[in-house]
C-alpha positions in Angstrom: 0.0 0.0 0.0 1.6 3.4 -1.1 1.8 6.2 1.0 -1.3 8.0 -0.6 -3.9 5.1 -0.6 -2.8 5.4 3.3 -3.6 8.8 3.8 -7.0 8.4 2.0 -7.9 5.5 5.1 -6.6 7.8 7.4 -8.7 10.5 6.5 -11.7 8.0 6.3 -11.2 7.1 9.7 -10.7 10.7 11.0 -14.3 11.6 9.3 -15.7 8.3 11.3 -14.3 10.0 14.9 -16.2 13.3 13.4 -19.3 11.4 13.1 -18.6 9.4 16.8 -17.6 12.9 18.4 -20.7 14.9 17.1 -22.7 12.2 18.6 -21.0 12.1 22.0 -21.8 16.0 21.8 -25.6 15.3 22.4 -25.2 15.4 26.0 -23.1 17.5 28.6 -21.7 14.5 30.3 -19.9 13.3 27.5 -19.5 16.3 25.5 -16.1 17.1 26.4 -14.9 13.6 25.3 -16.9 14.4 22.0 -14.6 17.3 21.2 -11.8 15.8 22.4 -12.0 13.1 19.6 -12.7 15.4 16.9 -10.0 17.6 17.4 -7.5 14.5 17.9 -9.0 13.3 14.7 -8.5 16.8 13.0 -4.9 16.8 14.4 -4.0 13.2 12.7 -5.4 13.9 9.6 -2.9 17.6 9.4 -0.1 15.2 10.2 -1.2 12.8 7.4 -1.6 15.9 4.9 1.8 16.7 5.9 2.9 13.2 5.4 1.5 13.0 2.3 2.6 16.3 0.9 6.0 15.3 2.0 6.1 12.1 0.3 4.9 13.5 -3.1 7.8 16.4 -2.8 5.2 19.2 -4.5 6.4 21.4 -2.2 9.7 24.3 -2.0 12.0 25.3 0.8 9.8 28.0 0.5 6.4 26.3 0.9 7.8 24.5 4.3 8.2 27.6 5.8 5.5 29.5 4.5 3.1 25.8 5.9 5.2 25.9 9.6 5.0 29.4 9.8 1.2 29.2 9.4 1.0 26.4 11.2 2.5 27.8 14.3 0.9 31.4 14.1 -2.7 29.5 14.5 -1.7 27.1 16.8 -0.3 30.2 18.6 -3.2 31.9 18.0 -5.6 29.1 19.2 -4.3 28.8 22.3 -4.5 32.2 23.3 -8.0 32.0 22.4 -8.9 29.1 24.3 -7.3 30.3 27.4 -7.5 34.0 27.3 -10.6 34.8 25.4 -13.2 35.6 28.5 -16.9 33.7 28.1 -18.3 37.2 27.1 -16.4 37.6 24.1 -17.3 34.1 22.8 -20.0 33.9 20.4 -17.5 37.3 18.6 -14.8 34.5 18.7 -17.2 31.5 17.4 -18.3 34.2 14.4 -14.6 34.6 13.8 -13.9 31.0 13.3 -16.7 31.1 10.7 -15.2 33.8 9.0 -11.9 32.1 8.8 -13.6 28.4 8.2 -15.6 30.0 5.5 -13.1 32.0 3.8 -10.3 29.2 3.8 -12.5 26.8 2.1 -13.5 29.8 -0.8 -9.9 30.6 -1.1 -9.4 26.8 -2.0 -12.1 26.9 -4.9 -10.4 30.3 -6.2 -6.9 28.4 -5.6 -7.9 25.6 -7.8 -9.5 27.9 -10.7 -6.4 30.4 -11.3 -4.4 26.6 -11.4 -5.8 24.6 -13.2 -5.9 24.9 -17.1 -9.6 23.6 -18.9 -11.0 22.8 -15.1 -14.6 22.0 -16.6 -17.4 21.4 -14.9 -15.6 19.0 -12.6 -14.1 21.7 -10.7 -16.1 24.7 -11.9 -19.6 23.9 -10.4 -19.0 23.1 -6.9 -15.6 25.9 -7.4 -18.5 28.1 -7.7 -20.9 27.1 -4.9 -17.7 27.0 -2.4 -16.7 30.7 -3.2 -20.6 32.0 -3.1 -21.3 30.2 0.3 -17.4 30.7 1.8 -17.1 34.3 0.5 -20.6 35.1 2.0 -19.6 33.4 5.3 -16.1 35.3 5.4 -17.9 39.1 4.9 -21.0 37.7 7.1 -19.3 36.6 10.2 -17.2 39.5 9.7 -19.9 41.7 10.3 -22.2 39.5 12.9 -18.2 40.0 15.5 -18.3 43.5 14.9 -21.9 43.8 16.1 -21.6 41.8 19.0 -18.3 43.3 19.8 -19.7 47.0 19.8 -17.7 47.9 16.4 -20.7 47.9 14.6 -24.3 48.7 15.6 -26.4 46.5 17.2 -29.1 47.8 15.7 -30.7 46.9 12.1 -28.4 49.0 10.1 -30.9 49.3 7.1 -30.1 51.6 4.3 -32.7 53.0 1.2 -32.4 50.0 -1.2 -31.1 47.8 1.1 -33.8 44.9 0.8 -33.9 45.4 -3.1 -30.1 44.6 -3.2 -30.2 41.9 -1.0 -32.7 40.0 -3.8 -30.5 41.1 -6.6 -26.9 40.3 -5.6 -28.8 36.4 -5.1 -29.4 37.0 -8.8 -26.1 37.8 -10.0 -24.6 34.5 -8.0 -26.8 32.2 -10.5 -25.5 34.2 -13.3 -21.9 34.3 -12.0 -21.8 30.9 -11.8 -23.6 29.9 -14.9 -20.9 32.4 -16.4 -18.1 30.7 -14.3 -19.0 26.9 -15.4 -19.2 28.0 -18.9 -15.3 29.2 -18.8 -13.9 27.8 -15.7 -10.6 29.8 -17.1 -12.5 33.7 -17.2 -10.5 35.7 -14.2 -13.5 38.2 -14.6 -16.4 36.0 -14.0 -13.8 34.4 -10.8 -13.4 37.9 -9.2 -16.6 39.1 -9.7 -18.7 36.1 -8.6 -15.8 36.5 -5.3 -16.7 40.4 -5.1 -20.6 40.2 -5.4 -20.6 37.1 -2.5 -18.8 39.3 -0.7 -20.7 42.2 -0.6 -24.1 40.1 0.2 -22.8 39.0 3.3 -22.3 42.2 4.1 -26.0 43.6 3.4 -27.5 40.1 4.5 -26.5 40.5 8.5 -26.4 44.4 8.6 -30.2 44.9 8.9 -30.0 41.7 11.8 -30.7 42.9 14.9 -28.9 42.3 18.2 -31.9 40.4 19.1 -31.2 37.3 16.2 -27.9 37.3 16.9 -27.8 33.4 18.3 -29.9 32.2 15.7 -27.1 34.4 12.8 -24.2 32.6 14.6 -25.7 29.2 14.0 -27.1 29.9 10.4 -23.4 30.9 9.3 -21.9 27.9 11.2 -24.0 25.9 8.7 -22.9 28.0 6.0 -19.3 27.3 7.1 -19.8 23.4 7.2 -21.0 23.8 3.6 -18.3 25.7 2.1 -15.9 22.9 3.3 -18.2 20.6 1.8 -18.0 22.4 -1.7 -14.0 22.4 -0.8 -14.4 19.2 -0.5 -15.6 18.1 -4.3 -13.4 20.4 -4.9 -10.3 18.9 -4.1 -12.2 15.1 -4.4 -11.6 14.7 -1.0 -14.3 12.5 1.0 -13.5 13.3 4.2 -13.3 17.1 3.8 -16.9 16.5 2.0 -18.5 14.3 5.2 -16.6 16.7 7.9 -18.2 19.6 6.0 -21.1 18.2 5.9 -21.2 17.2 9.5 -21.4 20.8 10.3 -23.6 21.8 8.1 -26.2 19.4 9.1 -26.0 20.2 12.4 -25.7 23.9 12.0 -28.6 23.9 10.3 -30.3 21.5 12.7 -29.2 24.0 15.4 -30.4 27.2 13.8 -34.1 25.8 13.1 -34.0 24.9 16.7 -33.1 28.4 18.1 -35.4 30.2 15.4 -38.0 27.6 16.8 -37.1 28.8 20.2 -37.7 32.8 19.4 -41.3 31.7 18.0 -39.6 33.5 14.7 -38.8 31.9 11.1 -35.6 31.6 9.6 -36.4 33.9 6.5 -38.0 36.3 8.6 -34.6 36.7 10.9 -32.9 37.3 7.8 -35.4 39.9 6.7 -34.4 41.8 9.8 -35.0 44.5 11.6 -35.7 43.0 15.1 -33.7 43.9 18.4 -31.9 46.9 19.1 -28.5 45.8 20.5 -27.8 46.4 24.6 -27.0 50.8 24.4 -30.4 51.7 25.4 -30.7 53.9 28.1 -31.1 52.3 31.5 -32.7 53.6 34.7 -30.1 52.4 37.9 -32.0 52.0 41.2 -32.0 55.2 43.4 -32.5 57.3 40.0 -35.6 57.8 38.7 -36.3 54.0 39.1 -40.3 53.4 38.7 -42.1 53.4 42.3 -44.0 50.3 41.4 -40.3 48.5 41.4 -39.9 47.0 44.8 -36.1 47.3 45.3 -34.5 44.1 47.6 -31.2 43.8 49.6 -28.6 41.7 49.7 -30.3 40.5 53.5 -33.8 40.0 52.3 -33.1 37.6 49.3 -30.7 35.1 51.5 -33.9 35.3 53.8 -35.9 33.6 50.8 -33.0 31.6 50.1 -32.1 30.0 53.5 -35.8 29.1 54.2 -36.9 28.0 50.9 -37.5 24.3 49.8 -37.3 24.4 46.0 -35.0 27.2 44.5 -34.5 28.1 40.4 -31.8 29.8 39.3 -32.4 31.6 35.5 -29.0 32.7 34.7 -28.3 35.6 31.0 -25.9 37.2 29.3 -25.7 39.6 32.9 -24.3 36.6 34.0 -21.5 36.4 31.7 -20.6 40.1 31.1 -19.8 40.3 35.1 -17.9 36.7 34.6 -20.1 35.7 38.0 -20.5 31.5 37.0 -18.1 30.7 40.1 -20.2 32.3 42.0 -23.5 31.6 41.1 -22.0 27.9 41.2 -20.9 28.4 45.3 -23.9 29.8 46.0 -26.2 26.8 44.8 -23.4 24.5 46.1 -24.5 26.3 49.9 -28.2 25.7 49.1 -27.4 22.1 48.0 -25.5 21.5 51.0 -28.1 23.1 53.4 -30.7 20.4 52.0 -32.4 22.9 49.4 -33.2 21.8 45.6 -31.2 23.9 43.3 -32.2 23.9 39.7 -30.8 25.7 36.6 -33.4 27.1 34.1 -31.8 27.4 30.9 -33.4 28.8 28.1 -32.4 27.8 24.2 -31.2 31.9 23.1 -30.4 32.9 26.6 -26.8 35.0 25.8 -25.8 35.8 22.6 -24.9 32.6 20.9 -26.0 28.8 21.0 -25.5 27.2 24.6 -23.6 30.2 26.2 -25.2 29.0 29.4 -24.3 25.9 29.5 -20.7 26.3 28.7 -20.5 29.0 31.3 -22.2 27.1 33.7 -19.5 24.0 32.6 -16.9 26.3 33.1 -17.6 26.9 36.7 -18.1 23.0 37.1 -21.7 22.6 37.7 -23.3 19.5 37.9 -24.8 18.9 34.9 -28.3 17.2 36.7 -29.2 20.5 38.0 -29.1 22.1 34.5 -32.8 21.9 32.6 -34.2 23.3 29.8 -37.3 25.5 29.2 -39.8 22.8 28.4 -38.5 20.7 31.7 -38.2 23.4 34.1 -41.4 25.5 33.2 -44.1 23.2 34.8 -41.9 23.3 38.1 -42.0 27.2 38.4 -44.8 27.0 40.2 -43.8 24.5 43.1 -40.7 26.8 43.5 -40.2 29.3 46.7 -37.9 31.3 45.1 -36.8 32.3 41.5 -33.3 33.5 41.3 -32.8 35.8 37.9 -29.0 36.7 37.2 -29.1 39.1 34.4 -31.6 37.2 32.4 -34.3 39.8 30.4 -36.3 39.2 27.0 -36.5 35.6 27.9 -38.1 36.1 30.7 -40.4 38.9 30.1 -44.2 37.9 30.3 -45.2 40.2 27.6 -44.2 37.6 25.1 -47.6 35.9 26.2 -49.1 38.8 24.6 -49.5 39.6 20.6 -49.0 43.1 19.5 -45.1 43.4 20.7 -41.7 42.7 19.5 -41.6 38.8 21.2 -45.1 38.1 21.2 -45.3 34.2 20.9 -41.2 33.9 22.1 -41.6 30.8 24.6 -40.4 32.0 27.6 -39.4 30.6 31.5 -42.4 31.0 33.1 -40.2 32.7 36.0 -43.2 34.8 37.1 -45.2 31.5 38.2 -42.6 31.1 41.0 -43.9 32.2 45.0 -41.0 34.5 44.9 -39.1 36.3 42.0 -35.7 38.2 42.8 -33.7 39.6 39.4 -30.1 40.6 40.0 -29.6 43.6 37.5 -27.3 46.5 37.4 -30.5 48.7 36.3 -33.5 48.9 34.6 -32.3 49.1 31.2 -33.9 46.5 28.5 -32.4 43.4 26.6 -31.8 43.2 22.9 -35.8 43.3 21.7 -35.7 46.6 22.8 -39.1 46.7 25.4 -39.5 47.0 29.2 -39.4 43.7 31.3 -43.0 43.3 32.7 -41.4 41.2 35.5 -39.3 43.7 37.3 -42.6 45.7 38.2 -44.5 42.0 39.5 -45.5 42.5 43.2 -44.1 40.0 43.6 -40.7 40.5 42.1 -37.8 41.9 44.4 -35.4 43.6 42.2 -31.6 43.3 43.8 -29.8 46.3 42.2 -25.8 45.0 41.7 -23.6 43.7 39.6 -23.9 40.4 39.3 -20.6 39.2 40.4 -20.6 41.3 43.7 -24.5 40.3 44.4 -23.9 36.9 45.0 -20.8 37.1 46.3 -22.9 38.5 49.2 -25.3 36.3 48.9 -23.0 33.6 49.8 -22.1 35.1 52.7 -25.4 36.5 54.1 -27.1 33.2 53.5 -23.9 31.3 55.0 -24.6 33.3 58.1 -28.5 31.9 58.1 -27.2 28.2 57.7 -24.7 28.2 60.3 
């Protein structure tokens, strides 16, 4: 067996460990094991691409040190992110890795084009669908970090024409491509098809909202996954085609699931238009808050907490911008200990991108029993004496029972349905949809004015002092 016929079943079985770790993904006990076996997969297929490329000597002086220098820098690069990048900035660094998975795999389609003399249709055709789905991604996820890191509005950014470009640059990919099939070897149809893909990811996420944010992040994961696919025929590489593929599925899997869980379509999130980013003006307590809010100290809610029976905790995105998981996590560890039953309520879009709660809560090693979703934890609202709300807003906000308003229909944690409600906010301001929490002004609702990593810190301790 030569050297390449050995690479090929190497590759084969890496794409079977993709498969085996996206399964072991399902569930948080044995997620971690999941990714562990992809990425060792992903790491002995680079060393058999090395292998391979080495054997077949296609490659200068040169080309080594261009491939190690490359290699290094993202290695380098990786591992800074993975240990320095805080949970906050996240989903910006998971839009990021689209961006780069997406424009690596068009970059290989435009590669292969300028090369290859007479490509035909071979190459051409899926050349074409790799640099319209990969060049969209890059621009896309460009855009979709820069929202959620602040350099770019939050907001719908929607411009006169906007919506009438975004249905003709569509256009002009079927007719760049058609032109591109036809002559595989025309630089002009290449760079313009590139150009035009380019500038639609651009118009597609500008008019997204804040609000859709998740739901964008998982759409262009999908997109990413199928731009290695496309890479994939393009190179005839199977394993490049299922890995690809792998994430596309799921990424699409995923986004239906969080539109589902917003109450919203798919095609109407990329209409548009809906949430309004986290600048609003907000009303801290003491200045000009609303008389009907009933503010709460750090004394009255360990009170509730010490002699309750059944407590929820409903962490958000206020949970990870103050980087308070550790906390949150010793506080329900008191409760546990003290005989009380802690729960997590986790909502599908709570944060900004696809299970930020969980992997925060992971992070700060909490057992993952007490962690439930909506539909599991909603009927036992009711039967709790306290509901603990950490920074959590439009998925909590009872208006969405309503019609006529921006989340009418959005299932919800039915965190009003509790004895008790206590929401640990810094103020009053609003979450991404851009309305008023009907909660915070519940009679029954004690809000607990703080940031949320100094609020339960004192929590801990006032409620140690109850339990002894």
């Amino acid at each position: 067996m030569n050297v390449s016929d050995t690479v090929h079943y190497v590759f084969l079985v890496a794409a079977a460990c993709f498969v085996l770790g996206l399964h072991l993904m399902n569930h948080p006990r044995t997620a971690r094991r999941g990714n562990t076996l992809s990425a060792g997969a992903m790491a002995v297929a680079i060393a058999a691409t090395v292998w391979l490329v080495a054997d077949e000597g296609t490659i200068s002086r040169t080309g080594w040190l261009v491939l190690a220098s490359g290699g290094l820098v993202g290695a380098a690069l990786g591992l800074y992110a993975a240990r320095e990048v805080k949970m906050t900035a996240m989903p910006q660094l998971v839009s990021l890795f689209n961006a780069v998975g997406g424009g690596a795999a068009a970059l290989i389609a435009v590669n292969d084009l300028l090369e290859i003399e007479n490509a035909g249709a071979r190459v051409s055709l899926p050349g074409a669908l790799d640099i319209v789905i990969g060049a969209v991604t890059f621009s896309g996820s460009l855009v979709a970090a820069g929202k959620l890191q602040g350099l770019v509005s939050g907001a719908p950014v929607v411009f006169p024409g906007a919506r009438l470009l975004n249905v003709l640059l569509p256009a002009s990919f079927v007719a760049g491509s058609v032109w591109l099939v036809l002559a595989p070897d025309s630089r002009t149809a290449l760079y313009g098809l590139t150009a035009v893909a380019l500038l639609f990811g651009v118009t597609l996420v500008l008019p997204i909202g804040g609000a859709d944010m998740p739901v964008v992040i998982a759409l262009l994961n999908a997109f990413t996954g199928s731009a290695v696919a496309m890479a994939g025929f393009v190179l005839n590489e199977t394993a490049l085609i299922v890995a690809g593929m792998l994430v596309s599925s799921s990424g699409g899997i995923l986004t239906k699931l969080m539109a589902d869980a917003m109450n919203r379509s798919i095609a109407g999130i990329m209409v548009g238009g809906f949430g309004t980013g986290d600048d609003a003006p907000a009303a801290a307590a003491g200045s000009g808050t609303p008389a009907q809010v009933r503010s709460v100290s750090a004394d009255d809610v360990a009170i509730q907490l010490a002699y309750a029976s059944k407590v929820v905790l409903v962490p958000g995105y206020g949970l990870a911008a103050a980087q308070a998981q550790h906390e949150l996590g010793d506080l329900a560890k008191l409760l546990s200990d003290h005989g009380i039953e802690v729960s997590y309520a986790v909502h599908p879009v709570a944060g900004r991108m696809p299970g930020h709660m969980n992997v925060l809560l992971a992070e700060a090693n909490v057992p993952y029993t007490q962690l439930k979703e909506m539909d599991e934890i909603n009927p036992e609202f009711p039967q709790a004496d306290v509901a603990l709300v950490i920074g959590a807003n439009d998925v909590t906000n009872p208006i969405a029972r309503r019609p006529g308003n921006a989340i009418s229909g959005m299932p919800i944690l039915d965190v009003d349905k509790a004895r008790s409600v206590v929401v640990i906010k810094r103020s009053m301001g609003h979450g991404y949809a851009g309305i008023d929490n009907e909660l915070y002004t519940d009679p029954k609702t004690g809000m607990f004015f703080t940031d949320a990593k100094k609020g339960l810190g004192e929590l801990k301790a006032a409620v140690g002092e109850f339990v002894g």
